[in-house]
RODO-2510 file (C-alpha; in nm, 4 decimals, decimal comma):
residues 64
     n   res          X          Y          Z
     1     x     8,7589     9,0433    12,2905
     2     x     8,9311     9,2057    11,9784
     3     x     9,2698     9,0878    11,9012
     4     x     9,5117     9,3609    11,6663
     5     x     9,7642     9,1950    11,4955
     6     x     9,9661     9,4465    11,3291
     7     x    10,2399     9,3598    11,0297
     8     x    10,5149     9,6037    10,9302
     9     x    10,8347     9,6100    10,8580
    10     x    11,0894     9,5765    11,1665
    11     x    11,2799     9,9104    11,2863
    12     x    11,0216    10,0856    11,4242
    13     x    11,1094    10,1809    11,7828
    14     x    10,9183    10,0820    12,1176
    15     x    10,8419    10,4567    12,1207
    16     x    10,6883    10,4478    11,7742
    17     x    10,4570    10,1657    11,9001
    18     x    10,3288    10,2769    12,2392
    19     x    10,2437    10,5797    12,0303
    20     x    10,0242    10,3670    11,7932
    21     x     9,8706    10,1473    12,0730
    22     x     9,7819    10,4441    12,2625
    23     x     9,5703    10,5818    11,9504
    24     x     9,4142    10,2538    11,9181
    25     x     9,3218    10,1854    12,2292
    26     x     9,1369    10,5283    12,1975
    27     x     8,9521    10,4225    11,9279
    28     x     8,8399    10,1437    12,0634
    29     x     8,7215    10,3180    12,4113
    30     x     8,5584    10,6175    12,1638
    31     x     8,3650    10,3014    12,0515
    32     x     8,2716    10,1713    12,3956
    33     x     8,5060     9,8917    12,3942
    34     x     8,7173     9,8831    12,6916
    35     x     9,1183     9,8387    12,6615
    36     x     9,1099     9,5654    12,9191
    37     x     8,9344     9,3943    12,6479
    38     x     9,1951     9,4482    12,3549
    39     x     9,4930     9,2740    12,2694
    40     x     9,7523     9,4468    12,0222
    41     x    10,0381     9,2033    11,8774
    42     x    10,3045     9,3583    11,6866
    43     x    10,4905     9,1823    11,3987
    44     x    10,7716     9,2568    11,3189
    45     x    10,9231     9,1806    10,9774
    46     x    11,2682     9,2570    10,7759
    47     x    11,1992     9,3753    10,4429
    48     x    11,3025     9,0576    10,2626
    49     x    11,0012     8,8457    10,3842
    50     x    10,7246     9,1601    10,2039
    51     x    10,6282     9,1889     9,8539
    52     x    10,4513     9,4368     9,7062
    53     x    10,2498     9,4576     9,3834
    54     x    10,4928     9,1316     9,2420
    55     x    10,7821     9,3002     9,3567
    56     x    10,9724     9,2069     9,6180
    57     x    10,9919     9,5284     9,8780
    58     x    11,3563     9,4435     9,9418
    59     x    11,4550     9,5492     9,5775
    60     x    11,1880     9,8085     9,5339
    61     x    11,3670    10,0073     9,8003
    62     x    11,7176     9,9423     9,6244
    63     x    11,5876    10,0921     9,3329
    64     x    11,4574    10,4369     9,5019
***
């Protein structure tokens, strides 16, 4: 039974993610896995817990 754990940063809205879980779960029927099988678990993080490349995201996005 596949487990998706997804990490991004938090904001994204509950629309935003039933959008992306219905696209998966496509996938994984196109695939002949059935979504009774699949788990999805969403986490949610601010952006001063992610780095990126040695630089922490928080400040990268100050800087743009």
């Amino acid at each position: 039974m596949p487990i998706v754990k997804i990490d991004m940063l938090e904001g994204k809205t509950a629309e935003q993610k039933e959008k992306l879980v219905i696209a998966l779960y496509k996938a994984f029927e196109e695939n002949q896995i059935p979504k009774e099988w699949v788990t999805i678990l969403f986490n949610d993080n601010p952006v001063e817990n992610w780095a990126v490349g040695g630089e922490m995201l928080s400040e990268k996005i100050k800087k743009e």
